[in-house]
ROZA-36162 format. One record per residue (C-alpha): residue number from 1; x, y, z. Coordinates in steps of 0.001 Angstrom, whole numbers, plus 524288, in hexadecimal, padded with zeros to 5 digits. Layout:
N
@i:NUM&u:X&v:Y&w:Z $
...
This chain:
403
@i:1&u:35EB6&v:DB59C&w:AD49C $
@i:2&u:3635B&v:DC344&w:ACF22 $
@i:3&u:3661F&v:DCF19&w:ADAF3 $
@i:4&u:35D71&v:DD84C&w:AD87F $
@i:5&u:368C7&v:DDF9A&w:AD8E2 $
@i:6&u:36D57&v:DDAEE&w:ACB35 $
@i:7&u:35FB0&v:DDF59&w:AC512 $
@i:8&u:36348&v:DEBF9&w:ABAAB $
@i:9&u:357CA&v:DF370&w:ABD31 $
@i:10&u:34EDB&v:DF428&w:AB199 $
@i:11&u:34F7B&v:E0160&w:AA901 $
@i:12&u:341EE&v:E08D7&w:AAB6D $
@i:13&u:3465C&v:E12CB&w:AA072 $
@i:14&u:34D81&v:E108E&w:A93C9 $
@i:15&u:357F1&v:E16D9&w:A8F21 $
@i:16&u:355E8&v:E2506&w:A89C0 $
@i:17&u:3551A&v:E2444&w:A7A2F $
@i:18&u:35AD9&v:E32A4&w:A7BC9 $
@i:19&u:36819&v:E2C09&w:A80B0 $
@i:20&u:36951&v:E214A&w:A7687 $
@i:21&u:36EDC&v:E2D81&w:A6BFF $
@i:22&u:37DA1&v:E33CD&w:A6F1A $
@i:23&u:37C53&v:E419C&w:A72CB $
@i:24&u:37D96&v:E4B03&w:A6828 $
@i:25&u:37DF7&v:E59FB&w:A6962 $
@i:26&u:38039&v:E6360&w:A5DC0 $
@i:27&u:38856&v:E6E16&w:A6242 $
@i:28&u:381C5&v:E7D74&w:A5F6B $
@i:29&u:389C7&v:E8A58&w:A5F66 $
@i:30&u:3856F&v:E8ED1&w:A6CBF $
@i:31&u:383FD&v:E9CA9&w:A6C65 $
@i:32&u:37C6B&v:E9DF5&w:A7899 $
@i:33&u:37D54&v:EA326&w:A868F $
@i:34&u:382BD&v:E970D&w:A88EC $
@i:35&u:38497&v:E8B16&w:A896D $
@i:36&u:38FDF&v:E8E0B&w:A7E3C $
@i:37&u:39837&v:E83EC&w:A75A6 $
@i:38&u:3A480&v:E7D95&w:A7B03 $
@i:39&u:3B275&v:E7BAC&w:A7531 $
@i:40&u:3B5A3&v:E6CD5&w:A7162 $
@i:41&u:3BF9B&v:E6FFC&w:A7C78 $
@i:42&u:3B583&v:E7105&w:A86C7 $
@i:43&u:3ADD9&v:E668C&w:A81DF $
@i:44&u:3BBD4&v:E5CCA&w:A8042 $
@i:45&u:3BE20&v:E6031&w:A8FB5 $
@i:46&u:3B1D6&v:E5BF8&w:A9343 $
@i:47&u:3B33D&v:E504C&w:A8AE6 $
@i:48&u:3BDCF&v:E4DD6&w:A94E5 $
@i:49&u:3BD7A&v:E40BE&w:A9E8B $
@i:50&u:3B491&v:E43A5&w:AAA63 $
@i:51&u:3BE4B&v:E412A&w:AB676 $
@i:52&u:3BA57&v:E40DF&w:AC4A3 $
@i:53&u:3B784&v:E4E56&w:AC8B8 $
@i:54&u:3BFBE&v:E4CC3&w:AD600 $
@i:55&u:3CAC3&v:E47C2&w:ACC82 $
@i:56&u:3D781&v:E5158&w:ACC1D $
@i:57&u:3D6E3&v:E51DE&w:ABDEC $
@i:58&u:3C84D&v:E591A&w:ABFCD $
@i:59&u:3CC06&v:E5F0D&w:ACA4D $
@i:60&u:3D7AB&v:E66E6&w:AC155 $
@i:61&u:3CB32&v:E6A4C&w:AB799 $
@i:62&u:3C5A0&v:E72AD&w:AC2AE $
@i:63&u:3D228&v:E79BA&w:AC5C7 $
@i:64&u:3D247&v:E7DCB&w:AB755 $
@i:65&u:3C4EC&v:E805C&w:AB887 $
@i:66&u:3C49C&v:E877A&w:AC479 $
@i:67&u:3D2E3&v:E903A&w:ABE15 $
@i:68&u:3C9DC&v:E92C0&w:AB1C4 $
@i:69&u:3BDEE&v:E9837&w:AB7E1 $
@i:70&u:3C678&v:EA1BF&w:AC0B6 $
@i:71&u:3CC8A&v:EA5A2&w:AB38B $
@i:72&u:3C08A&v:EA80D&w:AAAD0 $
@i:73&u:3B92C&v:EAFD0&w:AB7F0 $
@i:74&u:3C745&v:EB66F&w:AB991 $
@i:75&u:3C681&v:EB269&w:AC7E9 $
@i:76&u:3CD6D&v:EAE65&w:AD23B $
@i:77&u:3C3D4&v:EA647&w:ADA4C $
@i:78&u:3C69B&v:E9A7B&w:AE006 $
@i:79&u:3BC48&v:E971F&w:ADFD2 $
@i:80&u:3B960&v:E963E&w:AD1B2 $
@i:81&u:3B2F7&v:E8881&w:ACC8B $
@i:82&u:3A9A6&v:E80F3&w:AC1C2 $
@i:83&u:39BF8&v:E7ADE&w:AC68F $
@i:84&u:39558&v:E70BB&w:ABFE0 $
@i:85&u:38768&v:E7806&w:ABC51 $
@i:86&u:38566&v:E8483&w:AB4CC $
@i:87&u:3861B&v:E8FD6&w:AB51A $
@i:88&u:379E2&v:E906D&w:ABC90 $
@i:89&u:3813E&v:E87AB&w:AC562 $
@i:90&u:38B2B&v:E8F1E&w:AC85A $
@i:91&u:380A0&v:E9B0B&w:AC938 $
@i:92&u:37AC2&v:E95F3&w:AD3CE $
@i:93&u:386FA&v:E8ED9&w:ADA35 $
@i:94&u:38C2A&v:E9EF9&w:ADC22 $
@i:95&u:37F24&v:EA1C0&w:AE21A $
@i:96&u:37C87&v:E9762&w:AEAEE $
@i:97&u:389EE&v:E9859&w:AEFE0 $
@i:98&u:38AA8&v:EA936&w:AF286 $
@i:99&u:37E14&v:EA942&w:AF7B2 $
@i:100&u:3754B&v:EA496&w:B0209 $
@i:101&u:364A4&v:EA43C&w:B050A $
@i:102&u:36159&v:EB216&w:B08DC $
@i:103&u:36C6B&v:EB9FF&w:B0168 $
@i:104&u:36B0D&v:EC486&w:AF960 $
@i:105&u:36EE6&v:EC0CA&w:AEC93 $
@i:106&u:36F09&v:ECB29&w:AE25A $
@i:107&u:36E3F&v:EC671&w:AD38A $
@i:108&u:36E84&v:ECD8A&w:AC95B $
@i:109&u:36624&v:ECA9A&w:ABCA3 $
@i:110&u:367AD&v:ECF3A&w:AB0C1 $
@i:111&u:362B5&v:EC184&w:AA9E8 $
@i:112&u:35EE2&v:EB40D&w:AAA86 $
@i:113&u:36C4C&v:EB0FD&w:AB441 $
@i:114&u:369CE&v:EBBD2&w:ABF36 $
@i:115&u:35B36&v:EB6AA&w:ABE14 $
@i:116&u:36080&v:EA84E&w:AC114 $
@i:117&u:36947&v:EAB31&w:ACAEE $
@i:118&u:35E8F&v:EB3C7&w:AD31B $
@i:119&u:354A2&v:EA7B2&w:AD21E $
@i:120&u:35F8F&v:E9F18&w:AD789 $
@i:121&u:36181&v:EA854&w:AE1F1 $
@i:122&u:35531&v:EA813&w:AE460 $
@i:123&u:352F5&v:E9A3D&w:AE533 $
@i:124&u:35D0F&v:E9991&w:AEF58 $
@i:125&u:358E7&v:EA22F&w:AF931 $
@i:126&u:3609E&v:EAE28&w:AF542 $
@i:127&u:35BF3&v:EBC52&w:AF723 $
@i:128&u:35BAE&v:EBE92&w:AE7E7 $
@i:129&u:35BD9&v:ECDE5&w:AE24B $
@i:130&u:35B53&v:ECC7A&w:AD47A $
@i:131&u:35F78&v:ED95C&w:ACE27 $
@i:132&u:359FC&v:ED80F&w:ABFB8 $
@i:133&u:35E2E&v:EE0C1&w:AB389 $
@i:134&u:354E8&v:EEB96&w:AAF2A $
@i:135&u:356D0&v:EE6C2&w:AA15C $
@i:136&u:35AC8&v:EDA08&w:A9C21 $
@i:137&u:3675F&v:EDBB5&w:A9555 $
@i:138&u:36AF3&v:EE583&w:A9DBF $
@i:139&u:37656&v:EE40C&w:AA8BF $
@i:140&u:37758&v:EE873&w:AB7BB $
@i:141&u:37FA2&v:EF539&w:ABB19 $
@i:142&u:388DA&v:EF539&w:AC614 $
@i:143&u:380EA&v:F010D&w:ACD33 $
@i:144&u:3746F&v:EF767&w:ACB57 $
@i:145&u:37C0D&v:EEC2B&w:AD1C5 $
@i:146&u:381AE&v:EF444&w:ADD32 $
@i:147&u:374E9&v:EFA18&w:AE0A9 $
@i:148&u:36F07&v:EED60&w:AE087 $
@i:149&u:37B29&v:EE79C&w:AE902 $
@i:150&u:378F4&v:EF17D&w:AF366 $
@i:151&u:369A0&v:EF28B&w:AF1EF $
@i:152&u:36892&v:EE0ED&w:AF546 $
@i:153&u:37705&v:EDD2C&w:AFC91 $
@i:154&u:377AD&v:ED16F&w:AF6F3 $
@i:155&u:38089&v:EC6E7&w:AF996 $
@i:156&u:3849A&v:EC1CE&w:AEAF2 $
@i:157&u:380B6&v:ECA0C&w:ADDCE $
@i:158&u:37FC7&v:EC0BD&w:AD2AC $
@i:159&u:383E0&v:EC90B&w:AC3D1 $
@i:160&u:383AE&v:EC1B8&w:AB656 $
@i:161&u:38D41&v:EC668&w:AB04C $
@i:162&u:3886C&v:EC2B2&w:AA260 $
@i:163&u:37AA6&v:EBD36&w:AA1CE $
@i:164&u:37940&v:EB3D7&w:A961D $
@i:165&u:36A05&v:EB5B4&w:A9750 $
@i:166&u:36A6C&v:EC376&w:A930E $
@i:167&u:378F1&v:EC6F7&w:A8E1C $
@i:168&u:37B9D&v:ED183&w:A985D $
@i:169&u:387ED&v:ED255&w:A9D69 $
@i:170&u:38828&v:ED756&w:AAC6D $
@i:171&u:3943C&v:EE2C2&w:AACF7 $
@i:172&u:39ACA&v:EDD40&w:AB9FB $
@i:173&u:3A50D&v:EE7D3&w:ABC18 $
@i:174&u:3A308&v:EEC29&w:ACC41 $
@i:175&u:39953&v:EE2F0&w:AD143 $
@i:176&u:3A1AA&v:EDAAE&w:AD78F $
@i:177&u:3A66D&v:EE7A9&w:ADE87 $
@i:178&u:399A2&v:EEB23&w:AE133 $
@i:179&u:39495&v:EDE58&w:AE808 $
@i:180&u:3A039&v:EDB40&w:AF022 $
@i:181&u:39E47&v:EE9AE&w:AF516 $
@i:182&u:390E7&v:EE5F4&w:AFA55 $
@i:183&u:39476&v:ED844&w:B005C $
@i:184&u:38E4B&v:ED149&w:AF4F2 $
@i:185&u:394C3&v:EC59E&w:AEC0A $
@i:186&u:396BD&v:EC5E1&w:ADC67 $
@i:187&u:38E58&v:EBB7E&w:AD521 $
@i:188&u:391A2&v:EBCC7&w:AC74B $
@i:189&u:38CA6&v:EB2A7&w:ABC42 $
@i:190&u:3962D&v:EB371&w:AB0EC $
@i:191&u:39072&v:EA60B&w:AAAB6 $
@i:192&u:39043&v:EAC74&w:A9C45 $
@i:193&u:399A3&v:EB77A&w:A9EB9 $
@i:194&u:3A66E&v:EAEA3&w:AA358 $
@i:195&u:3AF19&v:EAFB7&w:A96E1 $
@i:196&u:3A844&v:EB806&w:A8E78 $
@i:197&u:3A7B5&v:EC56C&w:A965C $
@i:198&u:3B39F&v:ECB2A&w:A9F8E $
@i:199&u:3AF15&v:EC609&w:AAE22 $
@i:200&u:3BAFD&v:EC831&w:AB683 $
@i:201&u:3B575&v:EC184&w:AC4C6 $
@i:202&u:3C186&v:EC67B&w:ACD9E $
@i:203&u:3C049&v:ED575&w:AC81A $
@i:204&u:3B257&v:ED5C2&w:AC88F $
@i:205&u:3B2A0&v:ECF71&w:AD72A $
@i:206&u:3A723&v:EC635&w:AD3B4 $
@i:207&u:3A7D6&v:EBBCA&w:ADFE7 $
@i:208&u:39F1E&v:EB0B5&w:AD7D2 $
@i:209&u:39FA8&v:EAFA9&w:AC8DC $
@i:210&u:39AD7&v:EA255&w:AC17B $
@i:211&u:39924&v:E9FDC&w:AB31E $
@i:212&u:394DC&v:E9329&w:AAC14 $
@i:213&u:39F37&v:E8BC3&w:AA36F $
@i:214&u:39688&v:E899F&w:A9605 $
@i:215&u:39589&v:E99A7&w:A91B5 $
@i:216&u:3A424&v:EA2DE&w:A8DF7 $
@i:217&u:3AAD2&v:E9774&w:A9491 $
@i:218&u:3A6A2&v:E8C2F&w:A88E6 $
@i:219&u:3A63C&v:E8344&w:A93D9 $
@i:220&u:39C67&v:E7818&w:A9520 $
@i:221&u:38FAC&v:E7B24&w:A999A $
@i:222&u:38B57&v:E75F5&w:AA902 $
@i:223&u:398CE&v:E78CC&w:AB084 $
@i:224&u:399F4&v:E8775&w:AB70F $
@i:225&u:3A366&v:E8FE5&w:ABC94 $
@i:226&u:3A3D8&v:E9752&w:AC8AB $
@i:227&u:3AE4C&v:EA13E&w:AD1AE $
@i:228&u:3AC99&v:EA75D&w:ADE33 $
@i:229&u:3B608&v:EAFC8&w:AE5C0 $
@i:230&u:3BC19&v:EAF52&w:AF24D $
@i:231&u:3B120&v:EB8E6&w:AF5B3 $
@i:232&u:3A6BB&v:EAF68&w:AF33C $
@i:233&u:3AD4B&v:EA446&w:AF781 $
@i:234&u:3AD1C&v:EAA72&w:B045F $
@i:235&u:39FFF&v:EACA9&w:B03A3 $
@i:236&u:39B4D&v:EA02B&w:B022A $
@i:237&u:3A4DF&v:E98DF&w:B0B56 $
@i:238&u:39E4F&v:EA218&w:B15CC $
@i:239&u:38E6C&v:E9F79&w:B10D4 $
@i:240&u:385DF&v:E9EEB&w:B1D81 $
@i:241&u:37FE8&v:E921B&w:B16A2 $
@i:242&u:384F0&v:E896A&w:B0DED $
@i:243&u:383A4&v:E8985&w:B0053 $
@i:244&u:376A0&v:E81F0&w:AFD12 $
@i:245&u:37BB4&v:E7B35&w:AF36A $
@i:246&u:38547&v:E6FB4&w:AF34A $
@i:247&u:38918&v:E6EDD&w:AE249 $
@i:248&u:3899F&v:E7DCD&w:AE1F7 $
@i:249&u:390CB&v:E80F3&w:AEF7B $
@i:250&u:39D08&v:E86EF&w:AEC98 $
@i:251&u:3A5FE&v:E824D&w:AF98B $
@i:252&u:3A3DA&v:E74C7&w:AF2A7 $
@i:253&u:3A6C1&v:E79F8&w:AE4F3 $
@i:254&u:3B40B&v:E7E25&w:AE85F $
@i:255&u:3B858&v:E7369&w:AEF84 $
@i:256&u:3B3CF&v:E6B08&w:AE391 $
@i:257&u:3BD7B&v:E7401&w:ADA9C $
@i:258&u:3C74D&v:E735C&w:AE5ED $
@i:259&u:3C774&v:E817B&w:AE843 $
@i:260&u:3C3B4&v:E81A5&w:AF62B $
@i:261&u:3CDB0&v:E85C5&w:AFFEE $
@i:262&u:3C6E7&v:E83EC&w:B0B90 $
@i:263&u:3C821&v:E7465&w:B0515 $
@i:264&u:3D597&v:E764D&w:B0227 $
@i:265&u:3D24A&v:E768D&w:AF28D $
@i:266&u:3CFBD&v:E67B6&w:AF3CE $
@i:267&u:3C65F&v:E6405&w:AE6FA $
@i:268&u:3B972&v:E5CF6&w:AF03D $
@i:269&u:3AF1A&v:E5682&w:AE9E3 $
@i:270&u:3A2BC&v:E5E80&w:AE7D9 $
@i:271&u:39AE6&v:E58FF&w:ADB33 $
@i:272&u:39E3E&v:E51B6&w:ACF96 $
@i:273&u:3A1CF&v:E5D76&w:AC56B $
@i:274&u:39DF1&v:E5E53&w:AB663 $
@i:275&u:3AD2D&v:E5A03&w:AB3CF $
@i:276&u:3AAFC&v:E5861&w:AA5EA $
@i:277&u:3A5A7&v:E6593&w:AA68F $
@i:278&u:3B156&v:E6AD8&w:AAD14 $
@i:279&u:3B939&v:E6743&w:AA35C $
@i:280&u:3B470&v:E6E99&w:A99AE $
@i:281&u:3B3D6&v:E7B56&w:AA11C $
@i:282&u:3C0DC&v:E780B&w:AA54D $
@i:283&u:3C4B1&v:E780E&w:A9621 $
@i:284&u:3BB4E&v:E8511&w:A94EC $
@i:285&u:3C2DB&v:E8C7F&w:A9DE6 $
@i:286&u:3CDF4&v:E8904&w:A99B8 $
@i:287&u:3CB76&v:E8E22&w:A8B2B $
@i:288&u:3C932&v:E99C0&w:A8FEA $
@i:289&u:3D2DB&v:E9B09&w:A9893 $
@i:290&u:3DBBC&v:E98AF&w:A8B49 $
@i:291&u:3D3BA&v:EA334&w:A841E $
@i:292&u:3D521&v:EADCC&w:A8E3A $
@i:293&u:3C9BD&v:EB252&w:A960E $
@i:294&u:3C9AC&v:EBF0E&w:A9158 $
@i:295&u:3CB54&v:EB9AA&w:A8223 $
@i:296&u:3C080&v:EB0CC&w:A8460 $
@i:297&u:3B65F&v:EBCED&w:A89C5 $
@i:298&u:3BC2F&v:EC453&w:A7D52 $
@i:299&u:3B863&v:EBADE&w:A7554 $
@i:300&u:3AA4E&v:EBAE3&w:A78FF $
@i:301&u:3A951&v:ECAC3&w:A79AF $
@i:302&u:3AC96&v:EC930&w:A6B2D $
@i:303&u:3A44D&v:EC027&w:A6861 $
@i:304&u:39936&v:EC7A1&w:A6D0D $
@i:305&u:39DAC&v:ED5F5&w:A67B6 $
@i:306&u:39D60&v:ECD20&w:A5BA1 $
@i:307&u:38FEC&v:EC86C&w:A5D5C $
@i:308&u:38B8E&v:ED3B9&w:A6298 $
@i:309&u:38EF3&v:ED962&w:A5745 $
@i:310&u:386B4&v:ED1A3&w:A4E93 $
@i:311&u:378B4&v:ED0F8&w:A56ED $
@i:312&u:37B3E&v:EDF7A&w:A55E1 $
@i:313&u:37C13&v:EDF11&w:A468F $
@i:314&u:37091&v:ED7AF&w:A4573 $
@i:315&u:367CB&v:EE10D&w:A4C3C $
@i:316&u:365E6&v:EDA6E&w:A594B $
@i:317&u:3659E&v:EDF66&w:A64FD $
@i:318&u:36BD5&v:ED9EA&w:A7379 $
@i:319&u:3645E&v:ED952&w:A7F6B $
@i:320&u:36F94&v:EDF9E&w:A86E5 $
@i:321&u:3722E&v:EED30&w:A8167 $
@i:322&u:37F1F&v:EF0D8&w:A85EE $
@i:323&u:38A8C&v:EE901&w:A7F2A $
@i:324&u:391FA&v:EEA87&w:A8BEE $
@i:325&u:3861D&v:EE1CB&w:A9392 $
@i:326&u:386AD&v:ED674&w:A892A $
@i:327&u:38AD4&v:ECB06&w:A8DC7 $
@i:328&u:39630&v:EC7AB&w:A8348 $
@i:329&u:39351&v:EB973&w:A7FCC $
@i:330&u:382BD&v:EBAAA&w:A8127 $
@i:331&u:37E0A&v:EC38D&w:A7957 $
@i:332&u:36C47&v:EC757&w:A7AD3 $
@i:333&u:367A6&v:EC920&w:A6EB3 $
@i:334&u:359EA&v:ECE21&w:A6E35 $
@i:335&u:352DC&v:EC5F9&w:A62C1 $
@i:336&u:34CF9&v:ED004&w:A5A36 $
@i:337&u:33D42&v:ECFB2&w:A56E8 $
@i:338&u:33E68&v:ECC19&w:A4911 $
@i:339&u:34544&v:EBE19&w:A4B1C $
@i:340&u:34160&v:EB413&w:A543D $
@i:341&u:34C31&v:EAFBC&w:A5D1A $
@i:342&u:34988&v:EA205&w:A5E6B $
@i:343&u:3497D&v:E9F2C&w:A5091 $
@i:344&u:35722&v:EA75B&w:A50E7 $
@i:345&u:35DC0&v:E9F76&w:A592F $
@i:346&u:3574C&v:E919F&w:A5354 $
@i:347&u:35D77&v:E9845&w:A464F $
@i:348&u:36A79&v:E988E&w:A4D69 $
@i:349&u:36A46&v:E8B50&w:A51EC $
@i:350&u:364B6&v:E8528&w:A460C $
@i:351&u:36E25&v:E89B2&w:A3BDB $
@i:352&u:379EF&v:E8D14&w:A4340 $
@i:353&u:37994&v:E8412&w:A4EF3 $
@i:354&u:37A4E&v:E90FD&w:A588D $
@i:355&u:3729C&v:E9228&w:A639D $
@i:356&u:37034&v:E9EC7&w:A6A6E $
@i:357&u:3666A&v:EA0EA&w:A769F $
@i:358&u:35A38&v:EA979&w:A793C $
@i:359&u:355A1&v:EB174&w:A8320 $
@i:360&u:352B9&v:EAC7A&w:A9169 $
@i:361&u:346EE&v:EB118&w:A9A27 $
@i:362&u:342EA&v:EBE5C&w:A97FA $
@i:363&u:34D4E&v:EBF3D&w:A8964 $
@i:364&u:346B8&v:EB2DF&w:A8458 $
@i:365&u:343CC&v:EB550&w:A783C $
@i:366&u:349D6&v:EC1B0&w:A7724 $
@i:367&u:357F6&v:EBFB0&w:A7450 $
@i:368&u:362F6&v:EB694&w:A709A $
@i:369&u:36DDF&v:EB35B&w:A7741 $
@i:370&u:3775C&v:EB0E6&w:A700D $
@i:371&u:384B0&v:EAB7A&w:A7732 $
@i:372&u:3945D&v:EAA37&w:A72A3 $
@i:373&u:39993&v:EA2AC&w:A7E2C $
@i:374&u:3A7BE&v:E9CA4&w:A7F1E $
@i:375&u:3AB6C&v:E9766&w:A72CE $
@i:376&u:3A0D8&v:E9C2A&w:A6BE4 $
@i:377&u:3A58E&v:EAA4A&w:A6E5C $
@i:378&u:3AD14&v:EA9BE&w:A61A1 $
@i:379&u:3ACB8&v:EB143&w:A53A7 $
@i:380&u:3A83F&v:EA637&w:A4CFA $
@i:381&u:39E55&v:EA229&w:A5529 $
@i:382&u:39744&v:EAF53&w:A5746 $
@i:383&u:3999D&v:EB1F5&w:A49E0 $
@i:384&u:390DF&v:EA60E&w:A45D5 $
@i:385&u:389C3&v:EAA67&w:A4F35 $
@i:386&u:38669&v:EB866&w:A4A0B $
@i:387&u:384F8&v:EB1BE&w:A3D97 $
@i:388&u:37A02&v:EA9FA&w:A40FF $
@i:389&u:374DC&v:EB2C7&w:A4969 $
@i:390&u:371B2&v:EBC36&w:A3BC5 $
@i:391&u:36CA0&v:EB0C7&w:A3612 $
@i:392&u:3634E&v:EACA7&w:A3FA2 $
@i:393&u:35C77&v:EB879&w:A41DD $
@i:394&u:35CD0&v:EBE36&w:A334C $
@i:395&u:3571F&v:EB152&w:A316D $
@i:396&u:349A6&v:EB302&w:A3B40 $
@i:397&u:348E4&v:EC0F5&w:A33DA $
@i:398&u:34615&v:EB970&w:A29C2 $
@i:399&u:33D36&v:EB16E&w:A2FA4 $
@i:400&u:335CE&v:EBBF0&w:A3788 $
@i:401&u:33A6D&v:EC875&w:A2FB5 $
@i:402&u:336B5&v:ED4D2&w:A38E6 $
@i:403&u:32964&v:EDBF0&w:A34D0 $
């Protein structure tokens, strides 16, 4: 008689049909916010065999890793390391980590990312003061920040430096001065402005600055970077309560990257990392770091004088007025009344396989964004870009000619 053991349990559902084709993808000029196109370099290294992520060979990757994101913040932090997640992820691993239920925590919004952060803050107990712009497109002042500083002592102030919802870019000249004046940490979110706009962490004394790896860096999408300083290290090792949350607590982060001292800068097992991932903003940094930081943010200021240039020609108009406030490699563009926008950017897409974005929230609708990240902050690329950009819109005139 068969053990029931030996029985192969009868298949309830079938196969997907779905899965039965290979995967196929055609690849689009990605002239968005973000996610942006890769170099066949990033994409080889990722192509690379998957090893054990406690194995010495991976655990070399995140020394490089860990060397490249102090050199690309210009930072000396130890503690400076790659989480598998987003940048959201890495958003909210900085949060959860600075702060605890009851703290003041004072964000400041200028778009859709100081909007996120507060409802995060918000969800986790936090005392959240959400200072919003008057205007959208317009930036905080220092006097603005100070006054709010002093008016709501909070513990952490969280600053996007360049908001990829609206194309501001946050001056941050003297507000690291100003928070560690009045006992209060440095949050700053440089997710889109890492690589394409001068962010210097030491000289601007930020204590917790994270970016994501698939925007200036041209590094694949769902792996994030993060760096705190001794400051905030501090901080956290002396938390009243532990940090509620065990894949986002940084004590176990930095043993995992072996960067601990109190463990002796022993590599200790935390959770299975992206390591395919890792390889590929491994090779990301590192084409940078052959570049040139400051080359590489030169490089995407002229591509945007350049396309700034052209919108400007054309008769539109950007969301942020001041050239200085524009965030280099996102530029608003508000979508004039005598084209439809949608049809603009299916034009785009259609006949020259580039994608831009719309608006989000309260700009849907109202304006393109139209991105030059990493390897697609070049002369040829924005200059097919401005090309079709004339095209698609002098074709909607057409279409819808103004009355």
């Amino acid at each position: 008689m068969m053990s029931s053991a030996s029985v192969s349990p009868v298949e309830q559902i079938a196969p997907p049909v779905e899965l039965s084709k290979p995967l196929s993808i055609n690849e689009r000029q990605l002239m968005t916010p973000g996610p942006t196109n890769v170099s066949q370099r990033v994409l080889k290294a990722c192509g690379l065999p998957v090893v054990n992520h406690m194995d010495p060979q991976f655990f070399k990757v995140l020394r490089d890793v860990s060397a490249g994101i102090r050199y690309v913040f210009q930072t000396r932090n130890q503690y400076s390391l790659a989480i598998t997640g987003s940048g959201t992820c890495a958003m909210e691993t900085a949060i959860c980590n600075l702060l605890e239920r009851g703290d003041t925590f004072l964000v400041l919004s200028h778009g859709l990312w100081g909007e996120r952060v507060a409802l995060i803050g918000r969800k986790r107990g936090y005392n959240v003061v959400e200072l919003k712009i008057d205007k959208l497109g317009d930036v905080f002042s220092l006097k603005q920040i100070e006054e709010a500083i002093v008016e709501h002592k909070p513990k952490v102030l969280y600053v996007c430096h360049g908001d990829s919802s609206v194309g501001t870019l946050q001056p941050m000249d003297n507000i690291g001065r100003v928070c560690h004046q009045n006992g209060c940490l440095l949050l700053v979110d440089a997710v889109v402005s890492l690589c394409s706009a001068p962010l210097d962490t030491d000289r601007l004394d930020i204590d917790v600055v994270y970016c994501a790896a698939q925007k200036a860096l041209s590094g694949p999408p769902g792996v994030s970077m993060i760096s705190l300083n001794d400051n905030a290290v501090r901080h956290i090792k002396n938390r009243r309560t532990d940090v509620d949350s065990y894949y986002m607590d940084i004590n176990w982060l930095a043993k995992a990257w072996g960067l601990d001292d109190d463990n002796n800068h022993q590599f200790v097992y935390h959770y299975t990392p992206a390591v395919s991932l890792m390889y590929g903003l491994r090779e990301a940094l590192a084409m940078v770091a052959e570049e040139g930081l400051s080359h590489t943010v030169d490089r995407h200021m002229k591509s945007s004088l350049i396309v700034q240039k052209h919108i400007s020609s054309l008769g539109l108009k950007f969301l942020v007025e001041k050239p200085e406030h524009r965030l280099p490699p996102i530029l608003s563009v508000l979508i004039p009344n005598d084209v439809n926008g949608n049809e603009v950017i299916k034009h785009l897409l259609d006949f020259y396989n580039i994608t831009i974005a719309g608006g989000l929230g309260p700009t849907a609708g109202k304006i393109w964004r139209i991105g030059f990240l990493g390897v697609n902050a070049n002369d040829q690329s924005v200059g097919v870009l401005c090309r079709a950009l004339s095209d698609a819109i002098a074709d909607q005139r057409k279409k819808s000619p103004k009355l």
